[in-house]
C-alpha positions as CSV (number, residue, x, y, z in Angstrom):
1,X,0.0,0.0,0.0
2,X,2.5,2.4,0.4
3,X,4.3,1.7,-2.4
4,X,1.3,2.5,-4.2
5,X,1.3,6.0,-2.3
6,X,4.5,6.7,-3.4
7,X,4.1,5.9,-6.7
8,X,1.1,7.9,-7.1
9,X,2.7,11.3,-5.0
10,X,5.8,10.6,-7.6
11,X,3.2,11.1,-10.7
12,X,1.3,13.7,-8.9
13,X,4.7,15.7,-8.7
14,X,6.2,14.6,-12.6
15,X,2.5,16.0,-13.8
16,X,2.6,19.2,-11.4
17,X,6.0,20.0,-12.7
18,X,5.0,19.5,-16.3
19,X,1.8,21.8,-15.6
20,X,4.0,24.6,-14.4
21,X,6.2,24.3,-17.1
22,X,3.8,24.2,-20.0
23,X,2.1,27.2,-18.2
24,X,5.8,28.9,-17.3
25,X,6.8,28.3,-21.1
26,X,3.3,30.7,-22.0
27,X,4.1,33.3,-19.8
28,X,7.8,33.5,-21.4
29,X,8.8,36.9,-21.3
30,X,8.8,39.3,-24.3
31,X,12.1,40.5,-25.0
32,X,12.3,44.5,-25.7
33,X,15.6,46.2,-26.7
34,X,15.5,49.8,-25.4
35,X,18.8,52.3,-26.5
36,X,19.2,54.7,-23.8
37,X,21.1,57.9,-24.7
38,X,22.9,58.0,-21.6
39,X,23.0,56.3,-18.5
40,X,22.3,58.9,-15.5
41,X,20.6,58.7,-12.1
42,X,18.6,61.5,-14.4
43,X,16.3,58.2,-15.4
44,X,15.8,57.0,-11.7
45,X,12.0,56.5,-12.4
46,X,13.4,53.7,-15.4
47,X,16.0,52.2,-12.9
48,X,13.3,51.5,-10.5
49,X,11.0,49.6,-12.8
50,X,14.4,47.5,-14.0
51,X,15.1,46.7,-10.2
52,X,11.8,46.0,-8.8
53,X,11.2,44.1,-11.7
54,X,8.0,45.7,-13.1
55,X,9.2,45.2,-16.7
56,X,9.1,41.3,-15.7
57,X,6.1,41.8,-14.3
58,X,4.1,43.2,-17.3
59,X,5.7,40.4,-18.9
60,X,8.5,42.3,-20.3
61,X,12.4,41.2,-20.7
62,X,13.9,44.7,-20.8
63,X,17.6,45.0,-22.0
64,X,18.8,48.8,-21.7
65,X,21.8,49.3,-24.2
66,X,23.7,52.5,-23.8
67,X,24.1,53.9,-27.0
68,X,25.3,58.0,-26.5
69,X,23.9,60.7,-28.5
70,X,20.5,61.1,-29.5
71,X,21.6,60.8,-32.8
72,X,22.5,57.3,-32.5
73,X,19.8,56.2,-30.8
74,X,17.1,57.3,-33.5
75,X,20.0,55.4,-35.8
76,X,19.7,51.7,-33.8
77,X,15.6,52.3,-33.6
78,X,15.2,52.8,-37.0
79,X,17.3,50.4,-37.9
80,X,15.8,47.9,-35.9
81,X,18.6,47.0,-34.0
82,X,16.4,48.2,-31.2
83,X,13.1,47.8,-30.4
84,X,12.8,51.1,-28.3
85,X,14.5,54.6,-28.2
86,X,14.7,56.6,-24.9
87,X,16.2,60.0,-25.9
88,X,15.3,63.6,-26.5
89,X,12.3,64.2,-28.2
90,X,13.8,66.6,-30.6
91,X,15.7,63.7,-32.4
92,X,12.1,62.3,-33.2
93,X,11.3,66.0,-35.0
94,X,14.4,65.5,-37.1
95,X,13.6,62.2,-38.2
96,X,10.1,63.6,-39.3
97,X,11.5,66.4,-41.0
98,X,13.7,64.6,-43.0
99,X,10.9,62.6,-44.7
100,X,11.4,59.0,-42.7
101,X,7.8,57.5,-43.9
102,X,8.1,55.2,-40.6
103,X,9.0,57.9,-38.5
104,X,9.6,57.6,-34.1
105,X,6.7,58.4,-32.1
106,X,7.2,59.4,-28.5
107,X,4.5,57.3,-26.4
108,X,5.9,58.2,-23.2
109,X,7.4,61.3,-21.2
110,X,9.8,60.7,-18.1
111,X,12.0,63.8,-17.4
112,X,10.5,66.8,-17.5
113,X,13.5,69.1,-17.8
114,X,17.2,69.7,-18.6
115,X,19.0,67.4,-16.2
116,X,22.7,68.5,-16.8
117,X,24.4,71.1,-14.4
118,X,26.7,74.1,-15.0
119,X,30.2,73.0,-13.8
120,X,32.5,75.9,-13.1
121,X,36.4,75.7,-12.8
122,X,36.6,77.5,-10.1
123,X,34.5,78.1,-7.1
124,X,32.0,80.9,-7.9
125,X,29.8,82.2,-4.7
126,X,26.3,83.8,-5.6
127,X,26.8,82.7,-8.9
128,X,24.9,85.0,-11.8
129,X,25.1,83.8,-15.6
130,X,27.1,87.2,-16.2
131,X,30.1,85.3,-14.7
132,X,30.2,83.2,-17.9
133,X,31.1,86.2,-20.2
134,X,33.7,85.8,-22.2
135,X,34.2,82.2,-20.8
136,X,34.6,78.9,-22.6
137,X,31.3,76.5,-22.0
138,X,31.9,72.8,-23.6
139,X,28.0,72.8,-24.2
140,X,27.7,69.3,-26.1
141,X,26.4,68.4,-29.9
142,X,25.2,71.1,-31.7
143,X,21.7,70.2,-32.2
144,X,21.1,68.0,-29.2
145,X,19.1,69.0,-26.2
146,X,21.7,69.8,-23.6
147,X,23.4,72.3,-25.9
148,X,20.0,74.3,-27.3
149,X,18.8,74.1,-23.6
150,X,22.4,75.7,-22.6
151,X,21.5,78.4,-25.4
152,X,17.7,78.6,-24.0
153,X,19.2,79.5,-20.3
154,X,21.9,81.8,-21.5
155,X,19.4,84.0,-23.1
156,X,16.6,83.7,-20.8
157,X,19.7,85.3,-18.3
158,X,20.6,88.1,-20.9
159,X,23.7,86.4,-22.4
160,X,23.8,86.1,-26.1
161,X,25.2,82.5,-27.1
162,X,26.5,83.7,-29.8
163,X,28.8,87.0,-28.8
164,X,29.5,86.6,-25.3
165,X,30.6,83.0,-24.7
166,X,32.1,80.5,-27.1
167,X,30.1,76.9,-26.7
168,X,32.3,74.2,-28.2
169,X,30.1,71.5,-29.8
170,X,33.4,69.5,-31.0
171,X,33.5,67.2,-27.9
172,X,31.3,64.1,-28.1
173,X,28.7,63.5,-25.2
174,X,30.0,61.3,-23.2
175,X,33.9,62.7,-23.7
176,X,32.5,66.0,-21.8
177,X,33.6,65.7,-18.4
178,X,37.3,63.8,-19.4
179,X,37.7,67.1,-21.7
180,X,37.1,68.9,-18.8
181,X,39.1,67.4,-16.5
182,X,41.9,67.9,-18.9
183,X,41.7,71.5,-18.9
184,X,39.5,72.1,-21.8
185,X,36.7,75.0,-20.7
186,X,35.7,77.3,-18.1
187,X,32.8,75.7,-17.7
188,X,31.3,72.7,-18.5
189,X,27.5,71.1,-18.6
190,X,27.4,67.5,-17.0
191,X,24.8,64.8,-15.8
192,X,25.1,63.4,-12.7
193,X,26.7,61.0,-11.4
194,X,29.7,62.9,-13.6
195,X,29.0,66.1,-11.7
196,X,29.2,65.4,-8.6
197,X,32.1,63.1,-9.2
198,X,33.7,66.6,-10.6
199,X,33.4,68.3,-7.3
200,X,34.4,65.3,-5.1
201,X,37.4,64.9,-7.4
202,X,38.5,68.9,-6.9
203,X,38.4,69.6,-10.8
204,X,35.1,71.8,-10.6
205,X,32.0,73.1,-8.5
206,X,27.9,73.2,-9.4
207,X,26.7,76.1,-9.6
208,X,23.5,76.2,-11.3
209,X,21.1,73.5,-13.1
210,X,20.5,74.3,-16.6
211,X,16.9,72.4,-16.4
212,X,15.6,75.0,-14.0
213,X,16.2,77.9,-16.6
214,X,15.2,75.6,-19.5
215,X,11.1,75.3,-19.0
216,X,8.8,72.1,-19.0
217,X,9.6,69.6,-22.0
218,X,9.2,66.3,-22.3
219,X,13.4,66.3,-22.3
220,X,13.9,62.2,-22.2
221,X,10.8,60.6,-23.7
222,X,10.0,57.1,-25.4
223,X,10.1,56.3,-29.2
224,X,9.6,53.8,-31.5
225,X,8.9,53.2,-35.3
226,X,5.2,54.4,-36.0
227,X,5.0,50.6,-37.1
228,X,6.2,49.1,-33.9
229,X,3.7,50.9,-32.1
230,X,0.7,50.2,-34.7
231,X,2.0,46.2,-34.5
232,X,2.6,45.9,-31.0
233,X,0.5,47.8,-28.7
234,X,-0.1,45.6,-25.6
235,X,4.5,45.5,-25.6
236,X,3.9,49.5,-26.1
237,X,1.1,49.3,-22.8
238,X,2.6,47.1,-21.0
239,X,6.3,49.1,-21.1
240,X,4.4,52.5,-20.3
241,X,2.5,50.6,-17.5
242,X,6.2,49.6,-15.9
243,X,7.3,53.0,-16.3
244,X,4.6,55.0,-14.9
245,X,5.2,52.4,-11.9
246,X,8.7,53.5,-11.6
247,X,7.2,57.2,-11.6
248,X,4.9,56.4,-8.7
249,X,7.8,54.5,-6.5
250,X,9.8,57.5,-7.1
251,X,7.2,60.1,-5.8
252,X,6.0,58.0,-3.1
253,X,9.6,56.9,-1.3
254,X,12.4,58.7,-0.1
255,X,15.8,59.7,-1.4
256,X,17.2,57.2,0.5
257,X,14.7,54.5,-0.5
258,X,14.8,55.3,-4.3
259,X,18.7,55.1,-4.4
260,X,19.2,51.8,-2.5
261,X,16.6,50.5,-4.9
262,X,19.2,51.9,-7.7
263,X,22.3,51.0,-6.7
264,X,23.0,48.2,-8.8
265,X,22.7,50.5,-11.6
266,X,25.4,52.7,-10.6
267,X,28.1,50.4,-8.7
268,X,30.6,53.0,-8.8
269,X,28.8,55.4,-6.8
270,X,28.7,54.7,-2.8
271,X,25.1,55.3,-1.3
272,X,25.6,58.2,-0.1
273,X,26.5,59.8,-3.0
274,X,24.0,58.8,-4.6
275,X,21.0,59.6,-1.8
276,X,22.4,63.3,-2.6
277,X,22.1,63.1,-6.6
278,X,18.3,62.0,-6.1
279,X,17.8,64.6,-3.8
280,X,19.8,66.8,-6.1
281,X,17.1,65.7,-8.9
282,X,14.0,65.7,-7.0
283,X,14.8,69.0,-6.2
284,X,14.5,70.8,-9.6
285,X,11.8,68.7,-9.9
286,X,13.2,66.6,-12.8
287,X,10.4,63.7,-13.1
288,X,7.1,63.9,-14.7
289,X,4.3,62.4,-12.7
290,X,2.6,60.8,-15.5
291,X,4.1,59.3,-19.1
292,X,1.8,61.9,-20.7
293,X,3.3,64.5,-23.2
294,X,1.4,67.5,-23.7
295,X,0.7,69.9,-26.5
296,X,2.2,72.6,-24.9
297,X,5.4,71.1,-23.8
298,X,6.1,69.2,-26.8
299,X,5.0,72.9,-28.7
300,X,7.8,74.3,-26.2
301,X,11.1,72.0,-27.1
302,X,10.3,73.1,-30.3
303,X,10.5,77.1,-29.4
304,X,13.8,76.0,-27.8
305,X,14.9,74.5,-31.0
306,X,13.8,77.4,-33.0
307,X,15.8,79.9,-30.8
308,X,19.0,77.6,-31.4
309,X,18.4,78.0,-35.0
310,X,18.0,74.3,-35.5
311,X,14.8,74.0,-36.5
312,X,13.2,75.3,-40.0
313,X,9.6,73.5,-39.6
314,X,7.6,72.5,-36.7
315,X,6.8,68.6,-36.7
316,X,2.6,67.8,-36.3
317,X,2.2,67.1,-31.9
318,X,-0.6,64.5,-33.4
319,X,1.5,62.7,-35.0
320,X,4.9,62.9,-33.3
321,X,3.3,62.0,-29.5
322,X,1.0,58.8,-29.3
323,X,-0.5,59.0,-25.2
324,X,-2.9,56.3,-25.6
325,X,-1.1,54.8,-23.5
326,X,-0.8,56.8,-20.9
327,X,-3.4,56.7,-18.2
328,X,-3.5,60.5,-16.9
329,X,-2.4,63.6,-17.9
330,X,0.4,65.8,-16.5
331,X,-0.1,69.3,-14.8
């Protein structure tokens, strides 16, 4: 008799292990490619839904490449290296205005301004943007967002880009802060963690953010091809729905909380450090609350591109920003 038991338990367990592998092998998780343009505590929200595994839980196998420049991650979307781009939105508007029939459209909004800060060389108290007449500013590619929104700043401060500074856009994105270190510039713009790693290193000081001069816009948003989107919605849904949750974990814990949660991402940067560059975030408001782009702040990256002379027509918000899958709208 009880080898009969036994027997039976034995093909009670073979069949349950089958069951929950014929039912793990249909919940296999989708793979998504996303390009990120950089890789900054500036996306804490994205880092968050990576860590607590959200992605995995909306069924999601999220690989983040880091692929610098904006430029070459509207390259590796529409080549279909990668599935999704996470960049500036402007590189979307160029890829519209140069005729691409399957064109990127942004379905998803994270930061909500300019997250690079002026670096100076040398400590300035009470800094005013008057100190950076006649100065050198390595300002990034001409074109891309950190470099218009530098523009954007001066001039909303009464400096004219053009006459009383020189920006050099010859140093590659993510070469800014070794130029800088070697002695090229007065003054530099830099993401964090490379900022504060700046001051702690002695070669510079903060002393103002760029994204609190620059305006509302959706700065980092979410792209990919018109026909990705039209061909795979519930991926598209299921993505935002990850993100937003990162959002919500981001408003909702502390500094503290959100950079233990992050700290895998950034292994060369001790807790500490990186419980201030949250805080330093948070507190120029950096995140939007919701994935939704509006109108008016899509309608504004473009006045910014305008006044940096890089933009001849404006690209159509209706078809350029798809929030249908986004469940609220920003204030």
């Amino acid at each position: 008799m009880k080898k009969i038991v036994s027997i039976v338990v034995s093909l009670l367990i073979i069949a349950g292990a089958g069951f929950l592998l014929f039912f793990n092998k249909d919940k296999e998780l989708k793979k998504v490619k996303v390009a990120e343009v950089t890789h900054s505590v500036f996306y804490a929200p994205q880092y968050v839904a990576y860590e607590l595994g959200y992605f995995k839980d909306e069924g999601l196998d999220v690989e983040l490449i880091l692929t610098p420049g904006a430029d070459k991650v509207t390259a590796a979307v529409l080549s279909g290296d990668v599935h999704i781009g996470f960049c500036g939105s402007e590189a979307t508007i160029y890829v519209y205005n140069q005729g691409e029939k399957d064109y990127l459209v942004n379905f998803a909004g994270l930061t909500k301004r300019d997250g690079s800060f002026l670096v100076s060389r040398v400590k300035i108290d009470n800094f005013t943007f008057d100190k950076v007449k006649g100065k050198d500013i390595i300002g990034g590619r001409k074109g891309g967002m950190p470099e218009m929104t530098l523009e954007w700043a001066l001039k909303e401060n009464g400096i004219d880009p053009s006459k009383d500074v020189n920006i050099d856009t010859s140093i590659a994105f993510a070469s800014m802060a070794g130029a800088f270190i070697g002695g090229t510039g007065d003054f530099v713009t830099l993401f964090e963690p490379n900022a504060l790693e700046i001051e702690q290193q002695g070669y510079g000081y903060v002393v103002a953010s760029i994204g609190e001069k620059g305006g509302v816009v959706p700065y980092t948003s979410y792209n990919a091809r018109k026909s990705y989107i039209e061909e795979n919605p519930e991926i598209i849904e299921k993505f935002v729905n990850a993100i937003q949750k990162g959002i919500d974990y981001v408003y909702n814990h502390t500094d503290e909380e959100v950079a233990k949660t992050i700290l895998n991402q950034f292994p060369d940067t001790s807790l500490n450090d990186l419980i201030k560059i949250v805080n330093r975030y948070r507190s120029i408001d950096s995140w939007f609350d919701t994935t939704y782009i509006a109108e008016e702040n899509f309608n504004h990256i473009q006045t910014i591109m305008e006044n940096a002379n890089q933009l001849d027509k404006r690209a159509p918000y209706s078809k350029l920003v798809d929030n249908n899958f986004s469940k609220t709208t920003n204030e």
